[in-house]
C-alpha positions as CSV (number, residue, x, y, z in Angstrom):
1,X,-25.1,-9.7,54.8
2,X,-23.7,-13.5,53.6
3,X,-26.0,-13.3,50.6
4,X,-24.4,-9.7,49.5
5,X,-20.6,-11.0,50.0
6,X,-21.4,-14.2,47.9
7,X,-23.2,-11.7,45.6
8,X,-20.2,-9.4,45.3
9,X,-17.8,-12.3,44.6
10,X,-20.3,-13.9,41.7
11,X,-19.9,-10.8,40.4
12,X,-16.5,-10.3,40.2
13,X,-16.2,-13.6,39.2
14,X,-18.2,-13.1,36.2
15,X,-16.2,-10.0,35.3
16,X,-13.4,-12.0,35.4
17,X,-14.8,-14.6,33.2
18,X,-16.2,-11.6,30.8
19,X,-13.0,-10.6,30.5
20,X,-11.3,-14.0,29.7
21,X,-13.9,-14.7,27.1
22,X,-13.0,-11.5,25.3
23,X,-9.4,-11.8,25.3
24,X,-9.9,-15.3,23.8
25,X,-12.5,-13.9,21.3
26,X,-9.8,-11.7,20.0
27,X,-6.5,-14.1,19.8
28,X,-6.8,-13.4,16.1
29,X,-7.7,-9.9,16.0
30,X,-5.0,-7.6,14.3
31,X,-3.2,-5.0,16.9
32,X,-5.5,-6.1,19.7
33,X,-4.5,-5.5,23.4
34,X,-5.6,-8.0,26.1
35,X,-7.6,-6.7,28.9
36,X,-7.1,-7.6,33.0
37,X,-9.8,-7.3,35.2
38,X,-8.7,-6.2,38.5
39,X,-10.3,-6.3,41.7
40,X,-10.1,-5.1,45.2
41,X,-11.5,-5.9,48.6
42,X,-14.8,-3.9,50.3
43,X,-14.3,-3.0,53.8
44,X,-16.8,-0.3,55.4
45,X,-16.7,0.8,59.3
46,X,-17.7,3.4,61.6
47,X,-16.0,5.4,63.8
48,X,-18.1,3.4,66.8
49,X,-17.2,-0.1,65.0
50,X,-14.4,-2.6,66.4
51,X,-12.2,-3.1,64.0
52,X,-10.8,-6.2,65.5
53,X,-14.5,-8.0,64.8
54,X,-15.4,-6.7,61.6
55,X,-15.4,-8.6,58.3
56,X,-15.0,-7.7,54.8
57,X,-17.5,-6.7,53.0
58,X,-16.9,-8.7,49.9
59,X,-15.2,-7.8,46.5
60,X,-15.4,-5.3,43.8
61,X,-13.9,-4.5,40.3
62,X,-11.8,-1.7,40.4
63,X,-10.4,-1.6,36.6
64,X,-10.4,-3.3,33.2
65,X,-6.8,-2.7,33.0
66,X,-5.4,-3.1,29.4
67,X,-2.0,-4.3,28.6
68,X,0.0,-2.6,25.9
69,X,2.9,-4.7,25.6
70,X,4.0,-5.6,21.8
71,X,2.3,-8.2,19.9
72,X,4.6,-10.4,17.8
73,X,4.8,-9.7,13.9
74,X,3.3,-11.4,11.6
75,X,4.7,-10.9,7.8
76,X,3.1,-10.2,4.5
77,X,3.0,-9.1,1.0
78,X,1.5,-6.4,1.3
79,X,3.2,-3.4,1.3
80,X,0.8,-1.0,3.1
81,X,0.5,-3.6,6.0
82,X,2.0,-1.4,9.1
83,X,3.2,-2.8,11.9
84,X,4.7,-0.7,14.8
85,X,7.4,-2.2,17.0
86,X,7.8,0.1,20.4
87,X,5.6,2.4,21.7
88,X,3.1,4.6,19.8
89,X,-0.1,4.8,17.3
90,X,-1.1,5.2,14.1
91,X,-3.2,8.2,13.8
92,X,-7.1,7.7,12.1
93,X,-9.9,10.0,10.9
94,X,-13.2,9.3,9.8
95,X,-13.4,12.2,7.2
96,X,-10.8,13.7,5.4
97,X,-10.9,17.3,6.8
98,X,-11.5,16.3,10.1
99,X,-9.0,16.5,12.9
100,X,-11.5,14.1,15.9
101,X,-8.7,11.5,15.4
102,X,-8.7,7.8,16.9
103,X,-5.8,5.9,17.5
104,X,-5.2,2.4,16.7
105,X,-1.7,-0.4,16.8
106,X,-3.8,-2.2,13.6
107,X,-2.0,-1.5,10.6
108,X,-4.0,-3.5,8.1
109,X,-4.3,-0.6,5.7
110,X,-5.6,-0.5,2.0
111,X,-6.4,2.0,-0.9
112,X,-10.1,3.7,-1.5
113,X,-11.2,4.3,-5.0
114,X,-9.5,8.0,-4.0
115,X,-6.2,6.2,-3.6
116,X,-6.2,7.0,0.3
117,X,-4.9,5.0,2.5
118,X,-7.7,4.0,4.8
119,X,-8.4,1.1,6.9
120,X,-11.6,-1.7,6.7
121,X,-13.9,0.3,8.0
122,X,-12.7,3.6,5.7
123,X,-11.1,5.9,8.8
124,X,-7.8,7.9,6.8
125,X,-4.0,7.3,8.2
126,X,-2.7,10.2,9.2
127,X,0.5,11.4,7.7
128,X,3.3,14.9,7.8
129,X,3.7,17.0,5.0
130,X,7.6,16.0,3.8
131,X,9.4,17.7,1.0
132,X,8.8,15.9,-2.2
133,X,12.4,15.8,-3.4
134,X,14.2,15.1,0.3
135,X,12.0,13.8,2.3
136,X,12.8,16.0,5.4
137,X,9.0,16.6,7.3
138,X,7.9,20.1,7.6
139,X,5.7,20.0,10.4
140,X,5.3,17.1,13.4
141,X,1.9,18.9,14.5
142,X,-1.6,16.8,14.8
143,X,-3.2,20.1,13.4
144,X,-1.1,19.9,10.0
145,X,-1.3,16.1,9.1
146,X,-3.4,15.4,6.3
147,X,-4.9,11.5,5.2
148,X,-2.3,9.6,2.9
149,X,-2.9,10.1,-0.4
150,X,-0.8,7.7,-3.4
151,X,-1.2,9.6,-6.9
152,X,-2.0,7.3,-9.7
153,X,-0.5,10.1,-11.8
154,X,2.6,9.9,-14.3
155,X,5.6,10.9,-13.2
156,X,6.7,14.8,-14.5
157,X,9.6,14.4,-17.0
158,X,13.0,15.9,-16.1
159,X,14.7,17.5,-19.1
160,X,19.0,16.8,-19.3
161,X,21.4,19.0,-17.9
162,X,24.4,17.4,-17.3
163,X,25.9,14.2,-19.3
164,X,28.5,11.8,-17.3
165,X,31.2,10.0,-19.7
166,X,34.3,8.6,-18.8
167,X,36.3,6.2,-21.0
168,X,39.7,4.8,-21.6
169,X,41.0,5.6,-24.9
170,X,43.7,2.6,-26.5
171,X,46.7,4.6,-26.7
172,X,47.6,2.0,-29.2
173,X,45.5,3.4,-31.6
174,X,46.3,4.9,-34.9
175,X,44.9,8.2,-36.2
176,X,42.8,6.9,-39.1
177,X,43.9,7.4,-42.4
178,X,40.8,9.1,-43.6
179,X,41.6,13.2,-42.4
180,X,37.8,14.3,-42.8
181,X,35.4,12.8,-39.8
182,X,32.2,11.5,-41.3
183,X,30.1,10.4,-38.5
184,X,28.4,7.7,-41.5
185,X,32.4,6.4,-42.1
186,X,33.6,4.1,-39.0
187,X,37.2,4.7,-40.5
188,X,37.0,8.5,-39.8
189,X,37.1,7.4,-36.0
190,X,38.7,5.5,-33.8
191,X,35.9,4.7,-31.4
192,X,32.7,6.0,-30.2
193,X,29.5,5.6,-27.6
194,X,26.2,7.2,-26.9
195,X,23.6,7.8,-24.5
196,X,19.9,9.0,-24.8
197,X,19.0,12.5,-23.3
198,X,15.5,13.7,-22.7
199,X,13.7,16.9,-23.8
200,X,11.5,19.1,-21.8
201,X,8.7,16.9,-22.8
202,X,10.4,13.8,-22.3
203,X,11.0,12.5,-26.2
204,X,14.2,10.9,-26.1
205,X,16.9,12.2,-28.4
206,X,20.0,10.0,-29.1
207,X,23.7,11.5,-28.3
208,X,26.7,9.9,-29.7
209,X,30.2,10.8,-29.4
210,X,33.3,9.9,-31.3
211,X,36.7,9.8,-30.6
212,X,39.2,10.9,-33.1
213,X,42.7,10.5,-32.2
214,X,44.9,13.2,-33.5
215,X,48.6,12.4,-35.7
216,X,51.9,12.2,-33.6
217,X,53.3,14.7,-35.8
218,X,50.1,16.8,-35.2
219,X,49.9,17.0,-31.2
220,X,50.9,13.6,-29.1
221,X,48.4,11.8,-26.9
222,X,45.3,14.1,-28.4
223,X,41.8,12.9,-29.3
224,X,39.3,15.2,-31.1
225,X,35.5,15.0,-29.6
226,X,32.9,15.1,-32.1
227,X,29.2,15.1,-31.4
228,X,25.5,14.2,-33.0
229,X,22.3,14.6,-31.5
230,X,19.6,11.4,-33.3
231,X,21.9,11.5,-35.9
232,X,22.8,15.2,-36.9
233,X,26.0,16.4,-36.1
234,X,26.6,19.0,-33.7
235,X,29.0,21.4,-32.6
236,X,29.9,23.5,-29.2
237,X,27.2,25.9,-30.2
238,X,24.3,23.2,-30.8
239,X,24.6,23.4,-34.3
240,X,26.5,22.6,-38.2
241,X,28.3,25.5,-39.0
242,X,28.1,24.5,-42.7
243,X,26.4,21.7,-44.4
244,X,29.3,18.8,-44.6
245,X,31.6,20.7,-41.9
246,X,31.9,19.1,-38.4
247,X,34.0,20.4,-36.1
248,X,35.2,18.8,-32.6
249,X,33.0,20.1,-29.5
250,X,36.4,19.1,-27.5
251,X,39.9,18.2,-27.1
252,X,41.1,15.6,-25.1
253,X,44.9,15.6,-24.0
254,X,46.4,13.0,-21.9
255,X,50.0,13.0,-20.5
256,X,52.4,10.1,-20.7
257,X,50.9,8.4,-17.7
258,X,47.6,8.3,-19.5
259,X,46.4,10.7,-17.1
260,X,43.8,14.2,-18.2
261,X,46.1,17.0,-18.8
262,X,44.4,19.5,-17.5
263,X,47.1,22.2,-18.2
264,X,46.5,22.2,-22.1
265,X,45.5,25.0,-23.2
266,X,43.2,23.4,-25.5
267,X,41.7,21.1,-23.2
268,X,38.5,21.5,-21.0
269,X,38.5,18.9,-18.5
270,X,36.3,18.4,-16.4
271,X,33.3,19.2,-18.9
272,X,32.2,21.6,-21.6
273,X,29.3,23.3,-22.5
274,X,27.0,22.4,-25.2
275,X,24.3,25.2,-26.3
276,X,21.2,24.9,-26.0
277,X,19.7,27.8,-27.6
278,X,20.3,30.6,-29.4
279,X,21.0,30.1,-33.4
280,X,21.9,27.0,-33.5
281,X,21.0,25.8,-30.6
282,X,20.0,21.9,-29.9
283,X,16.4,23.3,-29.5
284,X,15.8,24.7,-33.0
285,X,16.7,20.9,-33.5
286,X,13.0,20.0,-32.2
287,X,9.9,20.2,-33.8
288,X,7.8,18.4,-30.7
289,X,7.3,22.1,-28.8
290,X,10.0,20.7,-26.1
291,X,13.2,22.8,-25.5
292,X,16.2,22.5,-23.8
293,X,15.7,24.8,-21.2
294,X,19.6,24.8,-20.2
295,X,22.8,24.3,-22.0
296,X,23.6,20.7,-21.8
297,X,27.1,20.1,-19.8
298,X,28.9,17.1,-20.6
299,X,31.1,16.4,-17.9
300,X,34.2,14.5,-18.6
301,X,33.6,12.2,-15.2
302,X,31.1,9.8,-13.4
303,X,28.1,12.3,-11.3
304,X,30.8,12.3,-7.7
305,X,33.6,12.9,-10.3
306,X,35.2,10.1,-8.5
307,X,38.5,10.0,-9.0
308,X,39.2,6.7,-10.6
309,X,36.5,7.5,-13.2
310,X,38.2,10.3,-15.0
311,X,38.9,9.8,-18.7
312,X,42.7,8.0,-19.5
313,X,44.4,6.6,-22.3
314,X,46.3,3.3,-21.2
315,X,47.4,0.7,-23.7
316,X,43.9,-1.2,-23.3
317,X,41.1,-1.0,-25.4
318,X,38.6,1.3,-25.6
319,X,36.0,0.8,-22.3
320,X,33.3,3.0,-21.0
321,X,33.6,3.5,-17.6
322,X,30.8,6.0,-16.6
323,X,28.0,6.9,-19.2
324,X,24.6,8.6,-17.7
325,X,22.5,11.3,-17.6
326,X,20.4,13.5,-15.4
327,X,17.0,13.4,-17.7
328,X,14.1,11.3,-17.6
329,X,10.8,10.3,-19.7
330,X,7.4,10.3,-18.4
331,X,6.9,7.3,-15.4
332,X,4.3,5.5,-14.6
333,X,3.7,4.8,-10.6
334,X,5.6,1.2,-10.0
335,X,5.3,0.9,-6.5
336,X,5.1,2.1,-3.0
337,X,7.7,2.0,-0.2
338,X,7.6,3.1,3.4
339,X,10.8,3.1,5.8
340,X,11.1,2.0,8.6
341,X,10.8,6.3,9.6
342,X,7.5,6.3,8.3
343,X,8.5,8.1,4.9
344,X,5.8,7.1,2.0
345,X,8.3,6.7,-1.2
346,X,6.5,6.8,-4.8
347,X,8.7,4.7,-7.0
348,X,7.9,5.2,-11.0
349,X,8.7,3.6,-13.9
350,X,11.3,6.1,-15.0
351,X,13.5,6.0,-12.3
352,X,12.0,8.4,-10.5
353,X,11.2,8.7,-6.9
354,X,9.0,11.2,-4.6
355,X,8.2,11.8,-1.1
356,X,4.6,11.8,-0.6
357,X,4.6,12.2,3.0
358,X,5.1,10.4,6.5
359,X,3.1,8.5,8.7
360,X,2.2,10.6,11.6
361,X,2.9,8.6,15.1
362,X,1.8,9.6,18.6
363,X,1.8,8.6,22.3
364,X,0.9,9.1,25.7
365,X,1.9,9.8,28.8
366,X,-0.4,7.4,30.1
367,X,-1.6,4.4,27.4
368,X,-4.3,2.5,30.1
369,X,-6.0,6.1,30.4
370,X,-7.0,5.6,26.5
371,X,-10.6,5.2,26.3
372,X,-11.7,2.1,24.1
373,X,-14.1,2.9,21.0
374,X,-13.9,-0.3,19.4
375,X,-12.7,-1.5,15.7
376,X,-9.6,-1.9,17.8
377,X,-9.1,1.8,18.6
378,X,-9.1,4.6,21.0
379,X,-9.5,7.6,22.0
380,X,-7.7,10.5,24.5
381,X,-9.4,10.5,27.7
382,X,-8.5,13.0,30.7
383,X,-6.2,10.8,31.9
384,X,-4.6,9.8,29.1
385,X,-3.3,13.3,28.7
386,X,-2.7,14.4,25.5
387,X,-1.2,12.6,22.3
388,X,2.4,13.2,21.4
389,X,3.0,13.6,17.8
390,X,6.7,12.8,16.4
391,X,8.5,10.7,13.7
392,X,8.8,7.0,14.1
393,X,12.1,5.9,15.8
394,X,12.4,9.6,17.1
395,X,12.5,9.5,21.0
396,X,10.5,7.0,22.7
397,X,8.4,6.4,19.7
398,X,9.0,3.0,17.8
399,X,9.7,1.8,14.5
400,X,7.6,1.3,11.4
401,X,7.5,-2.3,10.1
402,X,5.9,-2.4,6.3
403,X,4.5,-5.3,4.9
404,X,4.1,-6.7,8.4
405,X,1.1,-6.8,10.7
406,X,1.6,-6.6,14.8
407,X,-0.7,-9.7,16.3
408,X,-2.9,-9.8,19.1
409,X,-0.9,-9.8,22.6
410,X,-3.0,-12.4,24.1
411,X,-1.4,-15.6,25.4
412,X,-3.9,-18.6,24.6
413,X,-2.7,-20.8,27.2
414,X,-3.0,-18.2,29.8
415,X,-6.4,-17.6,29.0
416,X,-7.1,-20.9,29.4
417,X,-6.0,-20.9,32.7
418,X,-7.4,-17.7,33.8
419,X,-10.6,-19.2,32.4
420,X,-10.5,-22.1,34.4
421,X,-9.9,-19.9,37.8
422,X,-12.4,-18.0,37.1
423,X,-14.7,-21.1,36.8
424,X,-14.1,-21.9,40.0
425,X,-14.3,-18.7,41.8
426,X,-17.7,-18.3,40.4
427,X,-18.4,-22.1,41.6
428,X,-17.0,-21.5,45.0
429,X,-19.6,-18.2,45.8
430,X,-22.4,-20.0,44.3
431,X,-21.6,-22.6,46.5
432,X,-21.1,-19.8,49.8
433,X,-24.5,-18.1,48.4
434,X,-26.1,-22.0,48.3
435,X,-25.0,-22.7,51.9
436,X,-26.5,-19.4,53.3
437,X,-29.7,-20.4,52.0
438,X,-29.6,-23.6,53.7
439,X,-28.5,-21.8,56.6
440,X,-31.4,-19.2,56.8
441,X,-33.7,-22.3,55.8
442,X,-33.1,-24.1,58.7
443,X,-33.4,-20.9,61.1
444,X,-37.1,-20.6,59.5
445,X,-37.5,-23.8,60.2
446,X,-37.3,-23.6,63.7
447,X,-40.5,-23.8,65.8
């Protein structure tokens, strides 16, 4: 019975020494979780055995417990690096269309030639379907998440809409001498700006305006708006009335605080509407195919109509204060993004950004029933229970960390020790298993 106690506690002792070994082997392996082996006594009687005389039976392994407590972060420069801080998983598949899903804490992702995003050995991260313009998910279900796609494709051009100007006009300013604007004579006008808007195609099209302040004797504290689109005057219908005629798509009136008077009669503040078809509408002005599909609305404000923005007419020089537009050319992808909530943002050249979806995120109810797979991954088990899906940073799920990888949990120097404990435990039973041969030795030896 001596020989199957020391046997028992050899073996536990190697476990224990398997299990060191392989938490050392992976120190340096990305989202790993150390492992404790745990053991327990053996102890078997009978209902006709004295309990005060019987020994133990030896020892036994009664789990490979792992430990899921967070890993420290190690930075990067890559931007699809994911590292989780708190508790949940990043959720894998080996195809695209299937839904038998691993879980894994490694979050060294990159792109396949199909610009998904896939880990080394090619499973696809999981993400939510979000609206492409806010962001806001759709659906936090396992059964709807899709791999992680990141389009190569241009960005869709956005035709204009609205113009923002705002300006102060010098109320020291003369009304120039010549009566007749002439967009080609700087002495027709007093000052004058411009901004580029964007067809439905994305060609840009130069807008300038010019400011014409209006005689004394004529109306006081006025300034006459005129308009040309890449270099063609315009008027509040899109078009020339005549050849040579230009007439003023607005009037500006101030009062004598320099301040819009938006009880003129002749004044539109806050903005005026530009035509865009009909005609003479801007888009009989193009000859690309493009249109404007809307009439153009050039608001007399910055895009919150903030209130310090608003034209005026102080005794300063002319100044733009707000100048932009709500168009935008063709993009080109410049780069990828992803919160610390898990949303994917597509950045493009133009200015432009897009949801393209969120990383999907689940837990369990209990993480040591997870049953190991390998590649650093698991899978649900029975007693895991079933995964929890939800948005990073919702409930008890953590945070997403990009450009950042989460490091092995394994403390070296404990290892070190452990190892050296379970050196000697294995010594010590060889040593009890050595002894009872001796012992049995000498009883053979006995005559």
């Amino acid at each position: 019975m001596s020989f199957n106690i020391a046997l028992t506690g050899l073996a536990a002792a190697q476990k224990d020494l398997d299990v060191t070994a392989n938490n050392i082997a992976n120190v340096n392996t990305t989202g790993f979780k150390e492992s404790r082996a745990e053991f327990a006594d053996v102890y078997a009687s009978s209902v006709f055995s004295s309990g005060k005389t019987k020994n133990g039976d030896g020892a036994q392994t009664t789990m490979v417990a792992q430990q899921f407590h967070q890993g420290s972060l190690k930075f990067t420069q890559n931007s699809l690096d994911l590292a989780i801080t708190g508790e949940g998983y990043f959720a894998m598949s080996e195809d695209i269309a299937s839904q038998d899903y691993t879980y894994t804490r490694a979050g060294a992702f990159k792109l396949n030639k199909d610009n998904f995003v896939t880990d080394a050995a090619g499973n696809y991260l999981q993400g939510f379907p979000v609206d492409p313009g806010t962001g806001n998910t759709t659906s936090l279900s396992l059964s709807t998440a899709s791999p992680i796609q990141i389009p190569d494709a241009s960005g869709s051009p956005r035709h204009t809409s609205n113009i923002y100007s705002s300006m102060n006009l010098d109320s020291r300013a003369s009304a120039p001498s010549t009566t007749t604007f002439d967009p080609g004579d700087s002495t027709s006008y007093n000052s004058s700006t411009s901004t580029t808007i964007y067809d439905s195609l994305g060609e840009p099209h130069v807008v300038q305006f010019f400011f014409v302040k209006q005689d004394p004797a004529v109306a006081n504290n006025s300034w006459q708006v005129y308009a040309t689109m890449d270099e063609i005057p315009i008027d509040i219908n899109g078009g020339e009335t005549s050849t040579g005629a230009h007439t003023p798509i607005d009037t500006l009136q101030f009062t004598a605080a320099g301040l819009p008077d938006v009880t003129a009669p002749e004044t539109t503040f806050p903005d005026i509407n530009i035509a865009s078809s009909g005609s003479t509408g801007l888009s009989l002005r193009l000859t690309n195919g493009a249109q404007f599909p809307n009439d153009i609305t050039v608001n007399w404000s910055d895009e919150g109509n903030t209130a310090n923005k608003l034209p005026t007419q102080y005794a300063s020089r002319f100044e733009v204060k707000a100048l932009e537009q709500d168009g935008a050319t063709v993009g080109r992808l410049a780069g990828i993004d992803i919160g610390t909530d898990g949303k994917v943002v597509a950045s493009y050249s133009n200015g432009d950004t897009s949801f393209l979806g969120q990383v999907a995120m689940v837990r369990f109810s209990n993480s040591q029933g997870l049953s190991q797979v390998g590649g650093t991954a698991w899978k649900k088990s029975l007693t895991s229970g079933e995964p929890i899906a939800g948005e990073p940073g919702s409930g008890t799920l953590g945070t997403i960390n990009s450009s950042a990888l989460e490091q092995s949990n394994v403390n070296l120097t404990n290892e070190l020790v452990d190892l050296i404990s379970a050196q000697r435990n294995f010594q010590a039973n060889s040593r009890a298993l050595e002894v009872n041969s001796t012992l049995q030795q000498n009883i053979l030896q006995i005559r």
